[in-house]
N, C-alpha and C positions, 0 to 999 in steps of 0.2 A: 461113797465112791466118787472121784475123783472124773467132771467129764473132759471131755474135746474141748469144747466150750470155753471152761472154766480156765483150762491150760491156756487156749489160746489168750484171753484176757490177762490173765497171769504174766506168762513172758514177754519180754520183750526182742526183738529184734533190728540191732544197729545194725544197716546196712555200710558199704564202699560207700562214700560219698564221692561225689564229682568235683576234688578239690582244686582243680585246676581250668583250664576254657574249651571244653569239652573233651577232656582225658577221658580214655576208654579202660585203665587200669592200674592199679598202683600195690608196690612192695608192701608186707609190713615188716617194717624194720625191728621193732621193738614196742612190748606188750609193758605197761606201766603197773596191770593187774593181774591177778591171780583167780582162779575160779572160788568162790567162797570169798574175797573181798567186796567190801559194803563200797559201794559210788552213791555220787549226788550228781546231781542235776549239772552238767558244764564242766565236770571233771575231766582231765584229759587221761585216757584210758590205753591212748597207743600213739607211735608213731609212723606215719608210711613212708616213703618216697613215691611220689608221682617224676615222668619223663622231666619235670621242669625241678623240684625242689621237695626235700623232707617236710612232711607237715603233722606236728600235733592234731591229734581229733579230741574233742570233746564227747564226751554222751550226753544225752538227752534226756536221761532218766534217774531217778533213784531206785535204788535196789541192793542187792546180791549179785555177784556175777557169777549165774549157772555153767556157759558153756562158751569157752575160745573156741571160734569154728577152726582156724589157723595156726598153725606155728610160724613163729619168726622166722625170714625169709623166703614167706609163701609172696607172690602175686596176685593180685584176687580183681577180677573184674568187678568194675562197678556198680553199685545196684546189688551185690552179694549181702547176704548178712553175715557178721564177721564175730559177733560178740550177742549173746542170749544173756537176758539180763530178768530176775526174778523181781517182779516189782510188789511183790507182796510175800515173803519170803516168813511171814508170822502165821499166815493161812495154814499151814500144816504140809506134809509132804505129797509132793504132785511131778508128774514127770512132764517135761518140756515135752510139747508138742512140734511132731515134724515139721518142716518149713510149710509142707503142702496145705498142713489142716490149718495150717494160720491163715494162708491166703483166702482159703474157702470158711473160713469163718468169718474174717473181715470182708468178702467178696456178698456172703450171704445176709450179714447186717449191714452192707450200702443196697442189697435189693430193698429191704423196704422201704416205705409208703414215708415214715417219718424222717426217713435220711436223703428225700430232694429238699427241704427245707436248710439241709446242712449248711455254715458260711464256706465262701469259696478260701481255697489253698491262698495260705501268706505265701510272699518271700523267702526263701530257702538260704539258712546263712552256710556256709562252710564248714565242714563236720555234723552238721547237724539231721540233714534229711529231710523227711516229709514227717510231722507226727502223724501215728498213726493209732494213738490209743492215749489214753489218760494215763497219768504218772501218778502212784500210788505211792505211802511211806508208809514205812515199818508201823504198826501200833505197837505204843508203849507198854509194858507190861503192866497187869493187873487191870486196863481195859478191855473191856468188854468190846468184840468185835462188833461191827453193825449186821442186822440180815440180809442174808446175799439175796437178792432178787433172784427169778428167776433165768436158769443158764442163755438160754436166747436169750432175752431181754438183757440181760447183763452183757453181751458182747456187744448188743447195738447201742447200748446209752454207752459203755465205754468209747464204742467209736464216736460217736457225738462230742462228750466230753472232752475227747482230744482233738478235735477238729473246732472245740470254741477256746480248748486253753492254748490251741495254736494260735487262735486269735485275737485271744485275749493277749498273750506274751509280746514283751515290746522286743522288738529287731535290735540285735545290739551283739559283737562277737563276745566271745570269752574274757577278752583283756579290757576291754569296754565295761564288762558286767564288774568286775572286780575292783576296776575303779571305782564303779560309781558305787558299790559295797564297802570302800576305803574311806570313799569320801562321805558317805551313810546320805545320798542321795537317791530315792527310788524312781526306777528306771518307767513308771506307768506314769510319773509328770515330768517325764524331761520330752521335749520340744523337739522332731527327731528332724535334722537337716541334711541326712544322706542317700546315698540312692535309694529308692524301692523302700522309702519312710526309715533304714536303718539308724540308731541311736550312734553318734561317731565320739570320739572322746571330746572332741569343742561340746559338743551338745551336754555332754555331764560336765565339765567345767562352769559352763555357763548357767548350768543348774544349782551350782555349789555357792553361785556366787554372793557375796560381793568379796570375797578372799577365795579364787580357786588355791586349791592345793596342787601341785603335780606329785603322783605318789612312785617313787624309783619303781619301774619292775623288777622283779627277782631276774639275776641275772643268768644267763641260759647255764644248763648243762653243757661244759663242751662236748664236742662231735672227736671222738676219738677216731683216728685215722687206721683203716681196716687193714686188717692182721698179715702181715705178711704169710702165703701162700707158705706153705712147710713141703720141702720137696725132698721125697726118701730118695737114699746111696742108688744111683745108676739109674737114677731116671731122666727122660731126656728132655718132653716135654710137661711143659703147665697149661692147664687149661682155664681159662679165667669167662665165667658166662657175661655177656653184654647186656648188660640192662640199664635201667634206670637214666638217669642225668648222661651217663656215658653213651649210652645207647639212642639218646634221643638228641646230643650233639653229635655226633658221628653222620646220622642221618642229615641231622640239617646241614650239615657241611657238604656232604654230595651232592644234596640237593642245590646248593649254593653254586660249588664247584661246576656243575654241567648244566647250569639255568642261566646265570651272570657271567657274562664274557668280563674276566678281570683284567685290567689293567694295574700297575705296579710302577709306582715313581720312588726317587730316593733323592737323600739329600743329607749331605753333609756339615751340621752348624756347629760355632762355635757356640756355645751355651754357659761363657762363663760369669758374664753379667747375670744371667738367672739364676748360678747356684749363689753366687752372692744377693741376690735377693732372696734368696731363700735364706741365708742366712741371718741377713739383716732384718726379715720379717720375724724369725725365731728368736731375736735377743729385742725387738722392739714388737710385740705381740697386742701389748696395750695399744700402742699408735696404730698400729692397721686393726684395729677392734678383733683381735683373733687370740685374744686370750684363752686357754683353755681348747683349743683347736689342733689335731697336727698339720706341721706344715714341710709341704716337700717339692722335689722337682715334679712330680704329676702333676699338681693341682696347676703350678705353674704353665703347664703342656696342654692341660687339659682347659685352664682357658684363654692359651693360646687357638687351639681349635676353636675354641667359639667365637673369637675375634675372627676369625677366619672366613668363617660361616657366616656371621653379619654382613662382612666384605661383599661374600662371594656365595647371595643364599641359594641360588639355583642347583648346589652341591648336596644340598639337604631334602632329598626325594625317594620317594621310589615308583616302582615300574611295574602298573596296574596290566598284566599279562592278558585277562578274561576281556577290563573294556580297551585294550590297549591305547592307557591314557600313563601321562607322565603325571605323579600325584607331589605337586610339591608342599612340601609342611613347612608352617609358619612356627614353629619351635622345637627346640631341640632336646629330646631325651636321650640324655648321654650316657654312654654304654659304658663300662668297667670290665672288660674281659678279667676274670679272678680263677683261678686254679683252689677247690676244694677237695679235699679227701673224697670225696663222692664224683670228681674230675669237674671240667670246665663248666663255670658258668658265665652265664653276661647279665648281669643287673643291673639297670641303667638309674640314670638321676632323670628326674621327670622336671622339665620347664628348666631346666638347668642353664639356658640361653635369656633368661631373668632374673638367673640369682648374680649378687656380687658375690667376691672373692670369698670372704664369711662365709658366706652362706653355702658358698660351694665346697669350702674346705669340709664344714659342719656334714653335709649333705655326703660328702666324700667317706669320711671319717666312722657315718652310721654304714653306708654303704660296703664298706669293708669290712667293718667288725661283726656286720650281719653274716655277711658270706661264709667268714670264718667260721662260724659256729652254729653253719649250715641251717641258719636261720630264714634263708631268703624265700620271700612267697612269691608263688607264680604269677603273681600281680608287677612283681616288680621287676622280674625280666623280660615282661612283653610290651611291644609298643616303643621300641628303640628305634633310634635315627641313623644314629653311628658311632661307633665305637673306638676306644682307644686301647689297646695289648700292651704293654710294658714286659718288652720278654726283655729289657734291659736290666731285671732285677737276679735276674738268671746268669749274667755275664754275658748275651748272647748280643753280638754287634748290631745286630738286624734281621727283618727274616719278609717273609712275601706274606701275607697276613690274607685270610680265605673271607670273604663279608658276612656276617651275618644275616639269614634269608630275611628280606624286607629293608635291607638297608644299601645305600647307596656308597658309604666309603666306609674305611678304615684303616686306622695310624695304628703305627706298629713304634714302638720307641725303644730303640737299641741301649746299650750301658752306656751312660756317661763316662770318658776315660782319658788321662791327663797326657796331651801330644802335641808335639812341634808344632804348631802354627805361624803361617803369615800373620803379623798381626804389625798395622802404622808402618809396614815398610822393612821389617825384623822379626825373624825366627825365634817366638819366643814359646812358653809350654801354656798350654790354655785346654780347659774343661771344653771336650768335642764328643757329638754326639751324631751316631744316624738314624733320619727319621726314614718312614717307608711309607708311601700312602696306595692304600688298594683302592679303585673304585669301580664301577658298574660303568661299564664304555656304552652302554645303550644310553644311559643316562646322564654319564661325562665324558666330557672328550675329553684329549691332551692340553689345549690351554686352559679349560676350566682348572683340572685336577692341577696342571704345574701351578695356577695363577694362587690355588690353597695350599697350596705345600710352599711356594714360596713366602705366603704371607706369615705363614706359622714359623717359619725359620728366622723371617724380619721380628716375630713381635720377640720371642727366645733371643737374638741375639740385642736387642735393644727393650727388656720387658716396660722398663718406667717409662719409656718415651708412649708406647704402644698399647698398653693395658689400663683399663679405666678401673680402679677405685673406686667401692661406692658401698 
């Protein structure tokens, strides 16, 4: 017979993890498994959306998988268990134990006497959780099982066991582990130089060495863009629920809207020296080292603003509300306003007021292709300075752009579009564009915000005199 005990050490339970900078709940979008399929250790099992970005999970176990608590499309608060996972599925047949008798079984082997000696809790990587018991694997057929100790005792060594093989396991995410499995370097002697002792990919390179390898990742699944709404004969309205990414910029925009008194400047440039740089970068790619890069009017725009910013760094702040202090930053995390099937997000370039042109293109180019294919982590859209919208890709001339909360300005960049201009004294037809710059009037006035709008319009309408190379 089959106990409480027994069960609870038996299954496992993957909780919601906390994938984002203290999210209280996240969708799941899509289940990668089936109940009765075999997982391993770091396998990714599902995918969620949290308020900031979709995220693969990984599990933390091997096993069988007993029980999906959810169907796709549920919301599941954090800290839930989502996926019961049989970690010994060779034991013979046994039913999953309710969530309740798990907690009081694990609750009742940390009362004893030999579980204060336990090592304290690692680092918690992302998808992963707290372990919370030893991970078992299938026996092979025609082995002879081991004898089960008895049922108390067995639930407390398993807790034990899994509180030293938490300890023992070196910190390292899924994409990390895989490399360093590519490049057959084991991850218990690589040297870890990331936060909270994490293993980062420099660190398994540098293990591989004296020839690292870079191994391509498999390139994503794309993010199919959701179904359009199917609306029967004589009906009038559609009801569409708010969640996710939509639900969590809508919020921040109000909050932006009725907190930052916006101001709003504009400005009319000629820009046709820049698209001819743009073109001349595209047919000589070797000479500005940008081989292999794309290259377009953004990148140009985008480090126009950062010339801007140098100029005029008092524009690059925000507005500490609690110690009512003006907090100015010494670098610039450039923001990407991007339009995803799952609606708006802003994913910035980090130190991007350090990169050259290269770099920024390069930095551009990941930064896009992520978005697209709704790969962006919620690491990478937090901690922006300010941002740039290109609603000029849309046709749209210009528009009054809302700030993102924590940020001091934002350029809005209308279509470039071929029109009469003054130009040397003569009406002639020249590439014109209009810029629109939003900023926080607590934090900038009107000479500040004109003295950055005007310089971004000087470096666009003259880019080789004004833009350094490097």
């Amino acid at each position: 017979m089959t106990t409480m005990t027994e069960n609870a050490a038996r299954f496992r339970e993957f909780k919601m993890p906390d994938v984002g900078e203290g999210l209280t709940e996240a969708e799941i979008l899509k289940w990668y498994v089936q109940v009765g399929d075999t997982v391993h250790d770091g396998q990714v099992v599902c995918e969620v959306e949290t308020a900031k970005a979709a995220v693969e999970l990984p599990i933390p176990y091997d096993g069988v998988v007993h029980e999906l608590r959810f169907e796709e499309g549920t919301t599941v608060d954090v800290g839930t268990p989502i996926i019961t996972v049989d970690v010994a599925p060779g034991s013979g047949p046994a039913e999953a134990p309710a969530p309740a008798a798990v907690e009081s079984t694990v609750a009742a082997a940390e009362a004893q006497p030999e579980a204060e000696a336990k090592p304290a809790r690692t680092p918690v990587l992302v998808g992963y959780g707290v372990a919370e018991s030893s991970t078992k694997r299938r026996p092979r057929k025609g082995t002879r099982a081991p004898a089960q100790p008895e049922p108390a005792a067995a639930a407390i060594q398993a807790e034990l066991n899994g509180h030293a093989a938490a300890a023992a396991r070196p910190l390292a995410k899924p994409p990390v582990r895989k490399l360093a499995k590519d490049l057959g370097v084991d991850l218990a002697t690589v040297n870890p130089t990331g936060p909270d002792g994490i293993i980062t990919r420099e660190d398994v390179h540098a293990a591989a060495a004296p020839a690292p390898v870079e191994v391509p990742a498999p390139a994503p699944a794309p993010v199919a863009a959701p179904a359009p709404a199917v609306v029967s004969a004589g009906e009038r309205e559609t009801r569409i629920p708010v969640k996710g990414v939509r639900k969590a910029t809508a919020q921040a925009m109000i909050g932006s809207a009725f907190t930052a008194p916006h101001v709003t400047e504009f400005v009319t440039v000629d820009v046709t020296r820049t698209m001819r740089l743009v073109d001349e970068i595209k047919q000589n790619l070797d000479k500005y080292d940008m081989a292999g890069l794309r290259v377009n009017p953004l990148l140009l725009i985008a480090k126009a603003l950062l010339v801007a910013i140098r100029r005029n760094p008092d524009i690059n702040a925000s507005w500490d509300e609690a110690n009512q202090e003006i907090v100015l930053k010494h670098y610039v995390n450039l923001g990407i306003a991007a339009a995803t099937p799952r609606g708006l997000i802003v994913p910035n370039i980090k130190d991007a007021h350090a990169k050259t042109l290269p770099e920024l293109a390069q930095a551009l180019g990941e930064l896009v292709s992520t978005a697209r294919d709704g790969k962006t982590s919620p690491a990478a859209m937090s901690g922006g300075t300010v941002t740039i919208t290109n609603v000029g890709v849309f046709g749209v001339d210009t528009g009054t752009p809302i700030l993102n909360p924590g940020e001091s300005a934002i350029l809005a960049v209308g279509a470039i579009k071929l029109q009469p201009w003054v130009h040397k004294g003569k009406v002639k037809p020249r590439q014109v564009t209009t810029l629109a710059l939003s900023f926080d009037h607590r934090l900038v006035d009107g000479e500040l915000g004109s003295k950055v709008l005007a310089d971004i319009a000087a470096v666009l309408e003259n880019p080789k005199k004004l833009i350094t190379w490097g």
